[in-house]
N, C-alpha and C positions, 0 to 999 in steps of 0.2 A: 461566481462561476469562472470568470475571467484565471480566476488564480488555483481552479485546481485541477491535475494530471494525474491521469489515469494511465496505468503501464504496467508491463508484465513482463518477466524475463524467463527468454525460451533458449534452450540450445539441447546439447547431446548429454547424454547420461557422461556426470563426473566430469565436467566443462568448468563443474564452480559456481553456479548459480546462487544456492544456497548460500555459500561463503561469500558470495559480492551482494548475497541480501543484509546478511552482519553486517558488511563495512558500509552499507547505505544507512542503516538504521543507525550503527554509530555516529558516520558523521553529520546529519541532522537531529542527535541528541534524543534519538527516542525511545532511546534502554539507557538505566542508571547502569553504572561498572555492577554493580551486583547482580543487574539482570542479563545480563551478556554472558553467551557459552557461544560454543559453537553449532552451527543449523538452529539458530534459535526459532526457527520458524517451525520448523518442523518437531510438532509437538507430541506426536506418537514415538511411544518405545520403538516399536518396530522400525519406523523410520533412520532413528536413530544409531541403530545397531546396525543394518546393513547397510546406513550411509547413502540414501537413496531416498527422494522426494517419492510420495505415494499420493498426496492430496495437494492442490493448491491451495496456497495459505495467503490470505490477503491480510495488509495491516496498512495503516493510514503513519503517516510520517508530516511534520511542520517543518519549513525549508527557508530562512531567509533569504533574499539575494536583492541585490539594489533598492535596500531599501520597502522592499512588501513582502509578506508574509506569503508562501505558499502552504498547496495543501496537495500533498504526492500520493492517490493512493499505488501501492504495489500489490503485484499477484505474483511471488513465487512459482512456479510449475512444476511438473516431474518432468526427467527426460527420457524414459522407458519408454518403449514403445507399448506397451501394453495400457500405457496411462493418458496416449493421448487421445483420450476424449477429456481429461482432463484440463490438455491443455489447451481444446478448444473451446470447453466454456472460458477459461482464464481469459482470450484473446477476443471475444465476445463480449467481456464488460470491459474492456480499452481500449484506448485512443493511438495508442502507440508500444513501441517493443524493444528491448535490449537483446540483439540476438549477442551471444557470446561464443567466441569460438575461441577452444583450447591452443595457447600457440605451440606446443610442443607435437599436436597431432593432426591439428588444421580442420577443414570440412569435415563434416561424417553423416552416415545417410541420412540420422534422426534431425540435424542441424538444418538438410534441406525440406525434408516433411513439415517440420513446422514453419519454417520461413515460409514458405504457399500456403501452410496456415494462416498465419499474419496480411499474408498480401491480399487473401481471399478479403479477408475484411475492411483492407486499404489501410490496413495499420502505419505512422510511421515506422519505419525502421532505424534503430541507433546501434552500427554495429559496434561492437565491443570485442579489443582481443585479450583473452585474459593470460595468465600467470607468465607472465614477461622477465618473472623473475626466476626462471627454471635456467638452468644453464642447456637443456637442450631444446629453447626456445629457437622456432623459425620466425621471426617477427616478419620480417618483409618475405619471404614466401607465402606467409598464411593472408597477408594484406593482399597480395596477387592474386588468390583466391577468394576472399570477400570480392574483391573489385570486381572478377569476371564473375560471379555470382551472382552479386546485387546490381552492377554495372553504376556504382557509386564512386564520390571521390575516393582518391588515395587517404586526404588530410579529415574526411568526414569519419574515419574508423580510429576509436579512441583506444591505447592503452592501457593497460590496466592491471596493476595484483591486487587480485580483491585478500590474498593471503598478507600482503605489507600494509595493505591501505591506500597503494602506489595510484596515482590519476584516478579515485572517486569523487574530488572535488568536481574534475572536467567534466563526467557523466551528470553530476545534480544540475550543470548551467546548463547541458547539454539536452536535457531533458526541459528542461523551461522554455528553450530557445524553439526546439525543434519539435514539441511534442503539442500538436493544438489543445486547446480546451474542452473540454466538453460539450458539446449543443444542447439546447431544450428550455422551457419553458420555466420558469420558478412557480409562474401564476394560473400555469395550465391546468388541467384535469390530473390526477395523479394517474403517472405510468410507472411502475418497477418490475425489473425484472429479476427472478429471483435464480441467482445461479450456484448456490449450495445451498444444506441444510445440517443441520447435528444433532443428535437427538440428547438431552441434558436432564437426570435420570429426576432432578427436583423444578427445573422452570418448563419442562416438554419442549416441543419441539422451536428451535431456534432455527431462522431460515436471515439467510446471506442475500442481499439483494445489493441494484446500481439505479439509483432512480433517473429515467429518462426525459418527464417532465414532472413538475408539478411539486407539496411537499410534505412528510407525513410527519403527521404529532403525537406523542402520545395523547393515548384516548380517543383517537380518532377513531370511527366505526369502516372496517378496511375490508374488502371482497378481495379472493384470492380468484380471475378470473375464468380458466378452466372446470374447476369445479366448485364454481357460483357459490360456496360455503364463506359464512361473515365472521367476522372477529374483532375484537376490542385490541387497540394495541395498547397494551400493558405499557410496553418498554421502546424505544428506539433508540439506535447508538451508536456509535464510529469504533471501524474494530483494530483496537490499537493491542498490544499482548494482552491484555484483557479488555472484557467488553467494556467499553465507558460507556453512559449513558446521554443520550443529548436531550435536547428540547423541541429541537427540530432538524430535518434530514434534506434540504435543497437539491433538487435537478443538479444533475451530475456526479454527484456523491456517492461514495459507497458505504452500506449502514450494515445493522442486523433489527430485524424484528422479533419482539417476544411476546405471542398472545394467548399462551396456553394449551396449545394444540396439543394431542397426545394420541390422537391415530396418525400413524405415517402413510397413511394412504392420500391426507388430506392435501399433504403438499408434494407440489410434485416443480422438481426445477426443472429450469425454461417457460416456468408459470410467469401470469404480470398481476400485481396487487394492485388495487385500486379503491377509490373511495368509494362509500356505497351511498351518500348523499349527489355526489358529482361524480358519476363514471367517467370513464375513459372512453371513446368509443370502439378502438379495436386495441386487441392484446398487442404487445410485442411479442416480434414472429423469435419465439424460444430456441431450442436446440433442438437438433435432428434425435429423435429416440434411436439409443444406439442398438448397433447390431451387436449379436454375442457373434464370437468365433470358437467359440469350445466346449463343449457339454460335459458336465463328469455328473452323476448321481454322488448327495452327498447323504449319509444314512449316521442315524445316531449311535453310538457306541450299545446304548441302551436301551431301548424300545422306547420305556416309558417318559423319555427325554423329546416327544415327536415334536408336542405343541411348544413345550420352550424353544425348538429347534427354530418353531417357526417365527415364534417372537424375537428372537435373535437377526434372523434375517432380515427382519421386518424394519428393524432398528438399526440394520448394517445399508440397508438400502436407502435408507436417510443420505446416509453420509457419502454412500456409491451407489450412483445413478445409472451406472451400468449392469450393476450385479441383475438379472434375472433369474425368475425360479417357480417351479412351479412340482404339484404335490406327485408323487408317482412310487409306485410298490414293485418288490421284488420279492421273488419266493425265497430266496436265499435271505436277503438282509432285512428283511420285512417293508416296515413305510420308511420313506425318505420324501427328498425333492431332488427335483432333476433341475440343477442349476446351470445359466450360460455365463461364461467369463470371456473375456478381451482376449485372454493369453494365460500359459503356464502359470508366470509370475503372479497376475492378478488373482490367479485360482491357490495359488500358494501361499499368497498375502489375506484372504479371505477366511481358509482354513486356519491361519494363525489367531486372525484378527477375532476368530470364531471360540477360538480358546483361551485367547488374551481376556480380551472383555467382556465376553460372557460365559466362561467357563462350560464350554462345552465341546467335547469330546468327538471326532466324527470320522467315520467311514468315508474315503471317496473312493469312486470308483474309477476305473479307466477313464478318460478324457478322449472325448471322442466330437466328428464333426456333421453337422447337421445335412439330410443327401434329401433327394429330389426324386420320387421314383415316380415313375410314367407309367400309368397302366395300360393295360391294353381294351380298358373303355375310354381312354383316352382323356382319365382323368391324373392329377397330381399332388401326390401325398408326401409331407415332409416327414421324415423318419429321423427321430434323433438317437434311437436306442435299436437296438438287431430286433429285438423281442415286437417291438412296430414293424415289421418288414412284412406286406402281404405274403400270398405263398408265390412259388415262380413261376405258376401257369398265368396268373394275370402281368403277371411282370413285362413290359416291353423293354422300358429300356432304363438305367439310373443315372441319375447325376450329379457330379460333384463338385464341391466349392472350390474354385480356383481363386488364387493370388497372382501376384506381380510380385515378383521379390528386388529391393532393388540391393545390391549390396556393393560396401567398400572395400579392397583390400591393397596390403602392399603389391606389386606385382609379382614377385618373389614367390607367393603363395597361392598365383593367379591357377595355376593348373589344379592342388589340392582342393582349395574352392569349386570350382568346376567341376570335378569330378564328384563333387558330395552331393554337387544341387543337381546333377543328370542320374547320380542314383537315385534321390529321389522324387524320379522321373520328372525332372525340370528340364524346360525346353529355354534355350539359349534364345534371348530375344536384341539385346544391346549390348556391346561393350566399347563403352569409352574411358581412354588414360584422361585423367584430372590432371595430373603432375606426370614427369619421365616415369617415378615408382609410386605412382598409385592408378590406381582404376577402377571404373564403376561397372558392374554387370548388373543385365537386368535378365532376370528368368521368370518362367511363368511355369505356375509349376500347383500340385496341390493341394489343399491346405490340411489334408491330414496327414499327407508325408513331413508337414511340418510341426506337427503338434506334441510331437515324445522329445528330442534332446535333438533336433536340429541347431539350434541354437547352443549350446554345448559342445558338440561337436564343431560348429564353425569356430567358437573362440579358440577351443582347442588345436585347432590347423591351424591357424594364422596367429597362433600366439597370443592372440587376446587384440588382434590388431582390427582386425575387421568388421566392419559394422554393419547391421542389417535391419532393415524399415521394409515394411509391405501393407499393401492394399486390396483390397477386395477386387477381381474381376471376374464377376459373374459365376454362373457353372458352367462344366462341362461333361460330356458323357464316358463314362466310362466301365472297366468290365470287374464289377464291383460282387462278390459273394457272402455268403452267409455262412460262417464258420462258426457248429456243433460241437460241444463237446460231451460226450456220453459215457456215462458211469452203468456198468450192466446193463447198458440197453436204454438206461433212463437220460433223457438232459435235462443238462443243469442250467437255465435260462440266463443266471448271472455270468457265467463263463462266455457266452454269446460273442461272436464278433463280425461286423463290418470288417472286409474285407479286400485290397485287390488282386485277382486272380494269379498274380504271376508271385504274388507272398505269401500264400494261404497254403502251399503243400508245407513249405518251410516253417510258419509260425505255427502250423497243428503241430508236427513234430517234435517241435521244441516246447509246446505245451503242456503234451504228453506225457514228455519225459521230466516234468519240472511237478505236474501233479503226481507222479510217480512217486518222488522223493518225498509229497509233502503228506496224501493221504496216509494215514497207520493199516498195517495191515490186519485185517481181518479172522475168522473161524473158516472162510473158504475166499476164494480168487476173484478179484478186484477186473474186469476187465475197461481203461480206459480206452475210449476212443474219437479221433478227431474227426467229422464227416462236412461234408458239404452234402447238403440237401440228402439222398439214399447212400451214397458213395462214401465211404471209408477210406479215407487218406494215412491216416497212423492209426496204431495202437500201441499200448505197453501195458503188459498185466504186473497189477501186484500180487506176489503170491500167497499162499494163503497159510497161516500158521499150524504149523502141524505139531501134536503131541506125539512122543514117543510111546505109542501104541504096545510096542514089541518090549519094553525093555524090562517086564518082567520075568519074559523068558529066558531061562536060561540053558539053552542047550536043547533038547528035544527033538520031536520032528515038525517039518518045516512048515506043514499044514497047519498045525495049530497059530502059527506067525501069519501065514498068509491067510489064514478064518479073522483076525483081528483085524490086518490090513484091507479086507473086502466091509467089514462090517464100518470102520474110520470113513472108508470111500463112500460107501451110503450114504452116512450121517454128514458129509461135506454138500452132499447132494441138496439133501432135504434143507439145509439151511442156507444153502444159496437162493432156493426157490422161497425161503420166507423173510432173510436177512436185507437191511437195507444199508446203505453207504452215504455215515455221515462226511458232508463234508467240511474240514476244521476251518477257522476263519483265518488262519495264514495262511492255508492255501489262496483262495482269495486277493487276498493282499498281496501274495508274491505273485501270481498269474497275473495280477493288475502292473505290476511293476517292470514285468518284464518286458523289454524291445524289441 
């Protein structure tokens, strides 16, 4: 135990992480040159292509130095904010942390979010400044900034291009030197805690563990604690790019377990495994079940796709312990599930991830956030969809999930900033300069103003400079509607919207006019319209296609044209009173799309 480190490396999205896991893995020789690309860690396609961690990836590394034999595990992370749940189970099973900060851009908001990650758990910290070999590297500015950060030495913050190879010698002694060992028992009761899982479609479900005391073998007869179900371990093993298999798995280590499971309900991470001959007597205390922050209903392309839908998810929740979902129907799109995601991103890596690996085709619908309504029995109902909204005579009052946003920018751009996050309706709570041209603002503000392309539009004003991290604070009350959209009188319950009052004249009207273009017209007149609760705030009709009635007359008297034109006018009548208005499934889609 003496000789192995547990460590994980955290900083901001495109810092370099991943490329300084390459150069640590080359130089303790634990990829042959054949097996070496770049992001070798990162093992999903998707990953890949957009160049961005989504899972943390653990792999075990042998490390000589003075003479003994080390044993390094590492956790890669993501640095999106959408994935840090991610990288707090990562910082959960270690001892210590390589925070990295980019020298050519210095602090950024995500680089302090996780650093108070790390500290929460009393992690060392080893700060790291990476790509030193940019020519528009600030090396001694960005070390100014670690310093009054972490409030560490100047000479304790190591250089580094993890792109040349440049100082990864100094991080592997620096890492031995500075990073404790693991605590725990070898001969204790078995404790593990299991902090991923993958589901692998011929051995079933594989689950990622860090054992805290104690030691497992195969064959041994192992209880997963939570929910008290026993298992044979097949397999145990140290997860190197592929799983190797050991003989046995020692206090403080990090393994995988293979015992055949194949319902994913069975495992659940933040779980502790234990022997079922010699318990443990309490679990270790797991991970917080996370919160979702985004609701979208996701519906099959195909109806008769419902229960594969669900077994796909079933299988993607393995792998992300965030995704929640649960079963719910629309008259428009038929059955689906009402799923919650982290953020945009995660909801857009989900739907991929959904057609990547299990080829499955899917509807999502608007993204929307979960509200608080107060009745006037003075009880409190969560509404994640408009279609849940009691009616407004019980209504007292609603409320909504608010954030803290904290963000980075040059100061240059400090005004266009500001002005995005007070449109939407963000309250100015801190502003402090980091540097002469940078600054940090903090607004509070709420979190479905932020859920369509706030982000998007921020990169876009600030050039792509600005960074933005936020946190949950609580709800708050506000003057929230229920916006109708009505086809002849009739509503359409997927059109539905949650709404705030001082946007809802604006967004019916631009609604209107968008299903205007999209419904086909008709044998008689289409009338759309937007209402909140009895009140009609827009309309737009589509008009109705009309035959030319008259055009075999030729000439005559006028009567006979106008006996044609009375009898057309009837017959529009009678088939408005029995015609119904389908509506097409891009309409749909583009009403969903639109901001």
């Amino acid at each position: 135990m003496e000789n192995i480190r547990n460590f994980c490396i955290i900083a901001h999205i495109d810092h370099g992480k991943s490329t300084l896991a390459d150069r640590l893995l080359e130089s303790t020789h634990t990829l042959t040159e054949r097996e070496s690309q770049n992001q070798v860690l990162d093992s999903m396609d998707l990953e890949r292509e957009k160049g961005i961690t989504i899972k943390s990836h653990a792999i075990q590394m042998q490390y000589k130095n003075g003479g003994k034999s080390y044993t390094l595990n590492l956790i890669d992370t993501p640095g999106h904010v959408d994935f840090s749940y991610e990288v707090s189970r990562a910082i959960a099973s270690c001892e210590g942390a390589l925070l990295v900060v980019d020298a050519t851009q210095g602090i950024q908001a995500q680089t302090i979010s996780n650093l108070y990650l790390a500290l929460n758990h009393d992690l060392e910290i080893i700060p790291v400044i990476n790509k030193i070999d940019m020519e528009a590297a600030m090396v001694e500015d960005v070390k100014d900034q670690i310093v009054d950060l972490i409030g560490c030495k100047r000479d304790d913050i190591l250089p580094v291009s993890a792109k040349t190879g440049e100082g990864v010698d100094a991080i592997l002694e620096a890492i031995i030197a500075r990073i404790k060992p693991p605590k725990g028992d070898p001969n204790a009761p078995l404790q593990a805690l299991i902090f991923d899982s993958v589901f692998n479609s011929f051995r079933g479900i594989i689950a990622y563990f860090k054992v805290a005391n104690g030691t497992i073998r195969p064959g041994d007869k192992v209880k997963f604690f939570n929910t008290g179900k026993e298992y044979t371990a097949d397999e145990v093993g140290i997860l190197r790019l592929k799983l190797q298999p050991r003989d046995s798995i020692g206090a403080g280590d990090v393994g995988y377990i293979i015992s055949g499971i194949k319902e994913s309900t069975e495992v659940k991470v933040g779980d502790t495994i234990t022997h079922v001959d010699r318990p443990c007597n309490t679990s270790i205390a797991g991970f917080e079940d996370v919160k979702p922050m985004v609701f979208a209903g996701v519906y099959p392309v195909d109806a008769d796709d419902y229960e594969d839908l669900r077994a796909s998810l079933d299988k993607l929740k393995l792998n992300d312990a965030s995704l929640s979902y649960e079963p719910e129907s629309s008259l428009a799109l038929g059955f689906g599930f009402r799923c919650g995601f982290l953020g945009l991103l995660h909801m857009e890596i989900i739907q991929e991830r959904l057609y990547r690996e299990f080829d499955m085709d899917v509807i999502t619908t608007v993204p929307n956030v979960s509200y608080k309504v107060h009745t006037t029995k003075g009880e409190i109902i969560e509404v994640h969809n408009p279609s849940g909204l009691p009616g407004p005579t019980i209504i007292d009052f609603i409320e909504e999930p608010v954030i803290n946003a904290q963000i980075i920018t040059k100061s240059d751009y400090l005004g266009a900033v500001m002005k995005l996050c007070i449109d939407k309706r963000g309250i100015l709570k801190n502003q402090v300069f980091i540097t002469s041209d940078r600054v940090e603002v903090t607004f509070r503000m709420p979190l479905s103003d932020i859920v369509f392309d706030f982000y998007d539009k921020l990169k876009s004003i600030s050039r792509g400079y600005a960074s933005f991290d936020y946190f949950m604070d609580g709800y708050a009350e506000a003057k929230l509607v229920k916006l109708d959209i009505l086809l002849n009188g009739e509503m359409v319950d997927a059109l539905s919207s949650l709404i705030h009052f001082d946007y809802a004249y604006d967004f019916g009207r631009k609604m209107c006019e968008k299903l205007k273009e999209l419904i086909p017209r008709q044998q008689f007149d289409i009338a759309i319209q937007a209402a909140i609760g009895a009140k009609i705030i827009a309309r737009e009709t589509v008009k109705a296609l009309r035959k030319d009635v008259t055009a075999k007359c030729y000439g005559g008297d006028i009567t006979r044209k106008r006996k044609l034109l009375e009898k057309q006018k009837k017959g529009k009548k009678r088939m408005r009173q029995v015609g119904s208005v389908e509506v097409p499934q891009e309409a749909f889609l583009a009403v969903l799309k639109m901001d």
